[in-house]
C-alpha positions in Angstrom: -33.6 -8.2 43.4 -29.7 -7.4 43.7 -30.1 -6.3 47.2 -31.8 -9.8 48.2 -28.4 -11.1 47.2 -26.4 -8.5 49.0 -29.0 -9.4 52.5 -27.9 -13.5 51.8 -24.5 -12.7 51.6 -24.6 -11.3 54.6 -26.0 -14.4 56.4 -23.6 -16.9 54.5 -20.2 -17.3 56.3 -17.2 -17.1 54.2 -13.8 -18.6 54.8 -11.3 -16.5 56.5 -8.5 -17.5 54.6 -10.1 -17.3 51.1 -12.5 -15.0 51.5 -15.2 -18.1 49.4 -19.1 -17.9 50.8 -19.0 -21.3 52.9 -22.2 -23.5 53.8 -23.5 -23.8 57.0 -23.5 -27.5 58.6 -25.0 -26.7 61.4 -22.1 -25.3 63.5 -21.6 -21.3 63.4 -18.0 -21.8 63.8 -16.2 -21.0 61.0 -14.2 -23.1 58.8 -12.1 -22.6 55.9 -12.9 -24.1 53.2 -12.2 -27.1 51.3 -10.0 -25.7 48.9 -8.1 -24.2 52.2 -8.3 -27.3 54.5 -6.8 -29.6 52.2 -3.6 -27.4 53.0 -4.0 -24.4 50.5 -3.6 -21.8 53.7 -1.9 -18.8 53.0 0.4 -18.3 55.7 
């Protein structure tokens, strides 16, 4: 059942200053995270 897991991470976006599995509202664009966009970018 582990590789279910590996096939839906694979489909879940993840923020590209975190690295965190994001949800998707909708829009394919992808955000950080809300840990990131309230200001916690690594720059």
């Amino acid at each position: 059942m582990e590789m279910d897991k590996d096939e839906d991470e694979n489909q879940v976006p993840h923020c590209p200053s975190c690295g965190a599995p994001l949800g998707v509202n909708g829009d394919m664009e992808i955000q950080p995270c809300q840990g990131c966009a309230d200001g916690n970018i690594p720059e």
